[in-house]
N, C-alpha and C positions, 0 to 999 in steps of 0.2 A: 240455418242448418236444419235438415229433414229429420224426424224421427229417426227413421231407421239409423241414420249416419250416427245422431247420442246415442240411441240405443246399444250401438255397436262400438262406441269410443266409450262408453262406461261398461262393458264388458272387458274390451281390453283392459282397461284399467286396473281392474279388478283381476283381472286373469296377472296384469304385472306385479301384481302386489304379492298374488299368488307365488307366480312363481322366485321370488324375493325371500317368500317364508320358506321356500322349499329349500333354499339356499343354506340355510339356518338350522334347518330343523334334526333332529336328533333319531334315532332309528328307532321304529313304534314297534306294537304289538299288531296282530291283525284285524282288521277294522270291517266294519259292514258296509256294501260295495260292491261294485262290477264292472272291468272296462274293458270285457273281452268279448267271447263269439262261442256261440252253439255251435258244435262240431258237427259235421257232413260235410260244410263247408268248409283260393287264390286272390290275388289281394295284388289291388293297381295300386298306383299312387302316382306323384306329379313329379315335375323334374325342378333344381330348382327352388328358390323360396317364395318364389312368384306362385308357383302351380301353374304355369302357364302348358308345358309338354306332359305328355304322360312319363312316370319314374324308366327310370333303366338300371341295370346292373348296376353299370358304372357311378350312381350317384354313392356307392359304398360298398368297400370290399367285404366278397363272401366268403373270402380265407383268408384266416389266420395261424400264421407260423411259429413266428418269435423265434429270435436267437437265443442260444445257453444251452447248457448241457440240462438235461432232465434230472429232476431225482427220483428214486426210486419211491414207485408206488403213490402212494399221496393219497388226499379223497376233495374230489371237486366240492366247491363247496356252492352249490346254486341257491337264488331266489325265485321263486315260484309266484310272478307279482298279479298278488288278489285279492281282492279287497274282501271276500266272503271264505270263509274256509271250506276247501277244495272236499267235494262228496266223496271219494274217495272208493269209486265203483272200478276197481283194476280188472275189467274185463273188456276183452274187445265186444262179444255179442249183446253187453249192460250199458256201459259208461255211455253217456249223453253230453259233456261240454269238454271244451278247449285242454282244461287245468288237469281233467285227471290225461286226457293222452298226451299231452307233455310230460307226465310223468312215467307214462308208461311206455315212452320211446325208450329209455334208458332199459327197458324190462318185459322188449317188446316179442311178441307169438306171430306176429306178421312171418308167411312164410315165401311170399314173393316179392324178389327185389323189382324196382322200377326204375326207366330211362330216366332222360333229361326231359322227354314229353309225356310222362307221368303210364308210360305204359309197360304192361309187366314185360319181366324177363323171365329164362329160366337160368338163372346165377345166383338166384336167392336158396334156400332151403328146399321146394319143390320147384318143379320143373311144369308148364302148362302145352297140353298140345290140345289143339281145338278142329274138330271136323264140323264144317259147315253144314254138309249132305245132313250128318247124319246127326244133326244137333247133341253132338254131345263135347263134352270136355275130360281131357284125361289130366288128373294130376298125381302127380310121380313124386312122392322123399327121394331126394339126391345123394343119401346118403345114411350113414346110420348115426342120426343122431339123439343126443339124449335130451330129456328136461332138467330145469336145473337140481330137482332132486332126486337123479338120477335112471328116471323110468327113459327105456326107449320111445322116442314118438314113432309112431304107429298111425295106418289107416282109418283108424278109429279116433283119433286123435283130428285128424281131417273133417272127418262125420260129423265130430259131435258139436261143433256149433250149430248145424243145419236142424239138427234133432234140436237142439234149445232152442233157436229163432220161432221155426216151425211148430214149436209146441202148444197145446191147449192153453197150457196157463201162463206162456211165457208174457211178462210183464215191459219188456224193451219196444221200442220204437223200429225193428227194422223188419217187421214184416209187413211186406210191402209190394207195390206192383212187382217189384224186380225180385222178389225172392218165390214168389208162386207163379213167377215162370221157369222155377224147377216144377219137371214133371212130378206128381204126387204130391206138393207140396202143400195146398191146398186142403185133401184131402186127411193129410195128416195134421191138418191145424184145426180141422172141423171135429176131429176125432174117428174120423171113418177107417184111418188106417193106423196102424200100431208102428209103419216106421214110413221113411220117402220112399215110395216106390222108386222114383229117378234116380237114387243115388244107391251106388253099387263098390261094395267091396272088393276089387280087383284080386288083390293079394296083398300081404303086409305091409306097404309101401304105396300101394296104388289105388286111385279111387275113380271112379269113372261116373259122371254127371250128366243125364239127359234133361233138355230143355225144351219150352213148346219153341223156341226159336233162339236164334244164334244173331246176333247183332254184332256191330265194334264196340259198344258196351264193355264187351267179355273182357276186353284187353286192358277196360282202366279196371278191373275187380267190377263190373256192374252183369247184366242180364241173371242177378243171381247166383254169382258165383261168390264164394266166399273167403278172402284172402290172409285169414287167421286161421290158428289152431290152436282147441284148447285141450286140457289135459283129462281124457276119456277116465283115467284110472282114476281122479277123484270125482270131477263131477257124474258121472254114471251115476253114483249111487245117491246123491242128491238130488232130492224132488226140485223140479223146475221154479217151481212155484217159492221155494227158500232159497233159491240161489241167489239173490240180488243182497243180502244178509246173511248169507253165508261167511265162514271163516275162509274158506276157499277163495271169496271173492274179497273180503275187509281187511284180511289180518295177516293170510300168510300164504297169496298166490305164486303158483310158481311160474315157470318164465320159459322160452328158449334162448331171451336175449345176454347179452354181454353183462349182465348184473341181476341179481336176486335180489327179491325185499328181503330185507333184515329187520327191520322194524317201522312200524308205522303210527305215527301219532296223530288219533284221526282229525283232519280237519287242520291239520298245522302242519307235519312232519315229514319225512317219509325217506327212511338209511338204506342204501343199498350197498351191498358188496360183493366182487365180484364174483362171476357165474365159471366155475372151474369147467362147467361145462357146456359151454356157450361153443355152438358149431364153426365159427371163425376161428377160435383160441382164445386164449390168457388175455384179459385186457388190462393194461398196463397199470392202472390208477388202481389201487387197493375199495375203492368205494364211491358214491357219490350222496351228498346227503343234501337235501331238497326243503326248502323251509317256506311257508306261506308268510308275501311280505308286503305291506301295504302300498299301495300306488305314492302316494304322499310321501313316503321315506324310501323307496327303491335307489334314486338317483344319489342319495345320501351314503346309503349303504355300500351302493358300490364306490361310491367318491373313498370313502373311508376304508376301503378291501376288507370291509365283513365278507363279501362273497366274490363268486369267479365269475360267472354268471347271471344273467338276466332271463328268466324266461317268459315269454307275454308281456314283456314290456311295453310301455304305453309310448304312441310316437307326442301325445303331449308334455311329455320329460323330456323331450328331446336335448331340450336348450339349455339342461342343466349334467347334461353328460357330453355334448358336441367336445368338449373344449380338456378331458379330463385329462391327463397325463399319466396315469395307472389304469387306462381304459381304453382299447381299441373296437371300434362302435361297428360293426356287422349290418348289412339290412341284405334285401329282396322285396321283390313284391309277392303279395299274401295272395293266399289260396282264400280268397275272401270277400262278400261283402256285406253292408250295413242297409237296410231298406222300414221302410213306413208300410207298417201291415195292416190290414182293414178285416175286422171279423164280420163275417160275410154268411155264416153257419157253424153249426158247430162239428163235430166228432163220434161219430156213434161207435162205442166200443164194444159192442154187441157183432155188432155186422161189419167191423174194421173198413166204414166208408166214410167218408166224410159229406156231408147233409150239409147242401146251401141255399141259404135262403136269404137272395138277395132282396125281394121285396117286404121281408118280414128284420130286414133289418135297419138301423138305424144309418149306418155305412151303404146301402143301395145302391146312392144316387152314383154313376160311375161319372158326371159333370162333378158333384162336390169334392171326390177323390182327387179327379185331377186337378181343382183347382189346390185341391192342399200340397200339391206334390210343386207346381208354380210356387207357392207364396214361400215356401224355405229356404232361406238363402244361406245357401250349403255351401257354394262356392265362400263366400269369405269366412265360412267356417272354417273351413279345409286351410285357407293362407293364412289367418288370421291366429288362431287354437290351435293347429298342426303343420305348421311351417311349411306347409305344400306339401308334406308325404304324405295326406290326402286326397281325392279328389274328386270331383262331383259324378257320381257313378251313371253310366249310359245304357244301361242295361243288368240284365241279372245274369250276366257270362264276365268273371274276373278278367281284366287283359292278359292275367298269363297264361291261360288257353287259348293262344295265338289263331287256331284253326275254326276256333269258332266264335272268340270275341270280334264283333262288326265297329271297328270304332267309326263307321261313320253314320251310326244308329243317333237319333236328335237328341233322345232323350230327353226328358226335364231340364230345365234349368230357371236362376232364380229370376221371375216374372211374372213381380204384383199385379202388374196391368193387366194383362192376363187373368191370373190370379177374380180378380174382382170382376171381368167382364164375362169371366165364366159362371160365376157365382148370379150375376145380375139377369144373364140368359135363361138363367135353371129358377130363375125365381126366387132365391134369396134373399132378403131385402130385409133392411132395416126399419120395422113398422112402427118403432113407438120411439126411436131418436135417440134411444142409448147406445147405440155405436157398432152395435153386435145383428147379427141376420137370424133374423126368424128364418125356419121352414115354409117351404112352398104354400102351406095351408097355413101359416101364419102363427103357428107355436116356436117356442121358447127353443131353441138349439142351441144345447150343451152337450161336449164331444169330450168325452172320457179320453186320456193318453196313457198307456202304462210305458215307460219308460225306466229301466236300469240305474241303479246308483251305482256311481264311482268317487274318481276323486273331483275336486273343484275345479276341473275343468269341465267335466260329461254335467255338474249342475249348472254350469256355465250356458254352455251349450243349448241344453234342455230352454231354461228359462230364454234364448234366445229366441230358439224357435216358437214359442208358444206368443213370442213378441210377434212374429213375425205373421203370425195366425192373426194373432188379432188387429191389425193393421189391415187387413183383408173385410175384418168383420167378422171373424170365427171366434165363439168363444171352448176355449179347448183347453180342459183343466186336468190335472195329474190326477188319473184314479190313488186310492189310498189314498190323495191327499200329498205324499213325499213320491219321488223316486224309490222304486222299489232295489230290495237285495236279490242278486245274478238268480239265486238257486230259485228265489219263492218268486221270482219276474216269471221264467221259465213253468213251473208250475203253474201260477194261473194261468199263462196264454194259452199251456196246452189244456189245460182243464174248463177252456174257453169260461171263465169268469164273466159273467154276466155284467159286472160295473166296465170290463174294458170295450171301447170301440176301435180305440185303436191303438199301437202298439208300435216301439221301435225297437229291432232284434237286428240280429249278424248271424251271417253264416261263416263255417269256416268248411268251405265248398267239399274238401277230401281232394284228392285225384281224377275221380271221376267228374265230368261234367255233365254225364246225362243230370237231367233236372227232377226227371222222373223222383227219385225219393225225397222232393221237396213238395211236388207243387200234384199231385197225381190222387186221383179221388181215394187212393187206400193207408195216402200217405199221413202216418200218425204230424208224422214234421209239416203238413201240409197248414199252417195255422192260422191263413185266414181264411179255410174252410172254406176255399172258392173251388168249382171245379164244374168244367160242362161239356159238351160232345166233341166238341172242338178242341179243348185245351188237352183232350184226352186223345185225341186221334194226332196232333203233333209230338204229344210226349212218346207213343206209340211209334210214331214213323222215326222218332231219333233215334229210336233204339231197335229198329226195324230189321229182317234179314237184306232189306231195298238199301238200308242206308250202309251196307258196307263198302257200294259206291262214296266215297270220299266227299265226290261232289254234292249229290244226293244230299247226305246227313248235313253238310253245310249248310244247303238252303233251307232244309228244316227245322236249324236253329235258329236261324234268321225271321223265320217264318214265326217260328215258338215267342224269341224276343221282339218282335212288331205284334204279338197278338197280344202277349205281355202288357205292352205299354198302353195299346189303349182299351184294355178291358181294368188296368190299373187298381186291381185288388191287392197288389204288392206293387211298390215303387221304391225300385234302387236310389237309393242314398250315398254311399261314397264304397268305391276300393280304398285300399291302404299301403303303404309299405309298411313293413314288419324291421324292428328293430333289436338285434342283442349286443347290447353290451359287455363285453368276456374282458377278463382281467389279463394285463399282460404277463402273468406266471405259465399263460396257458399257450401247451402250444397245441399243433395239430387240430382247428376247431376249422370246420367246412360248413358255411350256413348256406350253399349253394343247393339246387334242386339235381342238375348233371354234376352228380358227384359220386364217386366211391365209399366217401366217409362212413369210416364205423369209430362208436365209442372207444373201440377196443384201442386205437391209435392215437387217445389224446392223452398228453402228458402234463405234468406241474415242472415249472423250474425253480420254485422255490418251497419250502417248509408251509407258509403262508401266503394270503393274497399279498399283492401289491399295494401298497398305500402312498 
């Protein structure tokens, strides 16, 4: 029997034993941990327990009814499942991961609705009209609606995230190619100007946007445009530079969605009730209250109806909620995927460029990347650890953007032979018989990993792949020493830490597919600090006035993921399906993407969960 095969049958093992205790176990406090996704980023997964097709709808319904009469009012009662307590930044133009815009869909400022293929409408709160000619964008209030503490939203209301992003001191992650292609933009970040030239107060209601150019971008919220509003009448008077700690933003933000915070317990909590003035209407449930809950007792909790509920649940619990009978189990596939990142340069926050230096790094060799992207054998991760709602990711475009995921891209896949013959060509070599490859010049190579802690599966996981490394001849050992926590992983990678070389992160893509604010030389998100004429003039053409030809922007994706793959400073790791678990008291829950679903429409039918 081969290595790899024990190596991987004592994983199992232990993973069974795993989930045996989880069977068992009693509902925790919250733990330190991570097994979710940095937000910007749709999410494949497989069909099946084989993983053999890619996922479809059909492996699991995206609406739930339930029979009975409703009762009045109620308060949903969710889990928020995270193994780190959730930062707790309730802004659209601040917040950086997964956990807080889960919570802040419940309490959401988005003010345009989107299709089944993720592109806007005008049925939401504003209305978007776009002239090509004349690169601008008109958006239109639909109506005269209010915040929830009462202030009318206002033109100014529109503005004023542009004024925050674009600011001197602003401290967020999204100014970026695609936001100073507002005209002015630029200029007002440098300090040259006191407000955007581009953007233009119409009249009470309307705002009118010039751009150096107009792409199909516009239509998922990209070339710059901005698809939130926040509330001008408080933050105006708040310095840019305090707003990320601000009471405005920590304690007692207001909303235009179907629910208001009411209280907020930082890092654990978070009570909402409803928004009397929420632009749809009255939403029927008196409340929702949101609780941070460890990976390891999620499955538990909902088994036993402490909650309604599942949010970011993990598809490695699968198998202990498949079977539940107080529990009807929801999926889709995720706006999302997972990949192996190489610091390649760092981040100059001076001059908002990202600085690479592939010969000055220890990740250079673009041969030693790809043989590490070979030697991980992801595929029986995926069937083995995630029952096939996994699966071995072919690129950095999710399959649910159908128009531009290429599934017949080669991608990686797991191949030691490979693997080591690539290593052996680049000069790698094993010079004194301990088992591991020296560098070219015949030093000592040791590869730093920063990888995310979660539950006892992600350390599962982890230590497999690092098997898998070293069966090639890499030796590749966890900076810090452990698995780091969500919040301080994120942190170092963007503060480019010096101990990591390399790095395993997720995205959670957004709607939009341009790539441009991941991978784009201004891009703070851009974190392994790769970027060069080439990789800059396809991210350019996808969001091009050329590529509003259909066709056009197609093959420039294409063009983007083949340039991707073998310059391999980032290497896709897995899509996923996304899973919730909702208790059957619940009705009216739509986890579909072509959906009408508002908050406002979900009901209880009983006092308490189901157990």
């Amino acid at each position: 029997m081969n290595k790899k095969l024990l190596a991987l049958l004592a994983l199992l093992m232990a993973f069974m034993l795993f989930l045996a205790a989880c069977n068992n176990e009693e509902s925790a406090t919250p733990d330190d941990g991570e097994n979710g996704s940095e937000t910007e980023p749709g999410t494949g997964g497989e069909e099946g327990e084989e993983g053999e097709e890619p996922a479809s709808e059909e492996l699991f319904p995206t609406v739930l009814e339930n029979e009975g009469d409703a009762i009045e009012g109620g308060t949903l009662q969710a889990a928020l499942v995270n193994d780190s307590p959730f930062q707790g930044i309730f802004s659209y133009v601040l917040y950086e991961d997964a956990y807080d815009a889960e919570i802040m869909a419940f309490a959401s400022n988005i003010i345009f609705d989107t299709d089944g293929d993720f592109l806007l409408t005008n049925d939401g709160i504003a209305s978007l009209e776009v002239d090509g000619e004349a690169k601008t964008a008109t958006i239109t209030i639909n109506g005269d609606y209010k915040w929830s503490d009462g202030e009318p939203l206002k033109a100014e209301d529109i503005i004023q995230p542009y004024l925050i992003i674009g600011h001197p001191d602003y401290s967020g992650v999204r100014y970026d190619a695609d936001f100073q292609n507002i005209v002015g933009a630029v200029e007002y970040h440098d300090g040259k100007a006191d407000t955007i030239s581009g953007i233009e107060k119409v009249d009470d209601k309307t705002v009118k946007i010039t751009f150096n150019k107009v792409s199909p971008a516009i239509y998922s919220g990209g070339d710059g445009l901005w698809t939130s509003a926040e509330p001008s009448h408080i933050l105006k008077d708040i310095p840019v530079a305090e707003l990320l700690e601000s009471d405005a933003v920590r304690v007692n933000p207001v909303t235009l969605g179907a629910f208001k915070f009411d209280k907020i317990v930082p890092g654990e909590s978070v009570s909402l009730v409803r928004n009397e003035n929420y632009w749809k209407g009255q939403a029927k449930l008196d409340g929702v209250v949101i609780e941070t809950v460890p990976s390891a007792s999620a499955a538990k909790a909902m088994e036993t109806g402490e909650y309604d509920i599942a949010l970011s649940f993990p598809t490695s619990a699968y198998e202990n909620v498949k079977d539940l009978e107080n529990v009807t189990l929801l999926g889709r596939q995720e706006l999302y995927y997972s990949y192996l990142g190489f610091k390649l340069g760092k981040y100059n926050y001076d001059t908002s460029l990202v600085e690479t230096d592939v010969e000055g790094s220890k990740m250079g060799d673009a041969e030693l990347r790809k043989a590490m992207g070979y030697a991980l054998d992801i595929e029986q991760v995926s069937e083995v650890f995630y029952f096939g709602l996994r699966e071995r990711a072919n690129s950095l475009i999710p399959p649910v953007f159908a128009s531009f995921h290429d599934p017949s891209l080669e991608g990686y896949s797991y191949d030691p032979d490979m693997a080591n013959q690539i290593l052996d060509d680049a000069g790698y070599e094993d010079t004194d018989g301990d088992g591991l490859r020296e560098d070219p010049n015949g030093e000592k190579l040791q590869i730093m990993l920063a990888a995310m802690a979660g539950d006892e599966t992600q350390e599962q996981v982890i230590n497999y792949y690092l098997q898998n490394w070293k069966e090639v001849g890499l030796d590749v050992q966890l900076a810090t020493g452990r698995l780091i926590e969500f919040n301080t992983f994120y942190d170092k990678v963007q503060a480019d830490d010096p101990e990591i070389d390399i790095f395993m992160g997720a995205w959670g893509t957004g709607t939009n597919p341009s790539p441009s604010g991941l991978y784009s030389k201004t891009a703070v998100y851009n974190f392994s600090r790769y970027s060069s004429d080439e990789l800059e003039g396809l991210l350019q053409a996808i969001d091009s006035e050329e590529a509003l030809d259909a066709e056009f922007r197609a093959k420039k994706f294409r063009e983007w993921q083949e340039y991707m793959a073998e310059v391999s400073a980032v290497i896709p790791m897995q899509f996923r399906y996304e899973l919730m678990p909702v208790n059957d008291r619940v009705k009216n829950w739509d986890y579909g993407y072509d959906t009408e679903f508002d908050y406002i429409d979900v009901e209880l039918t009983a006092d308490a969960p189901v157990k």
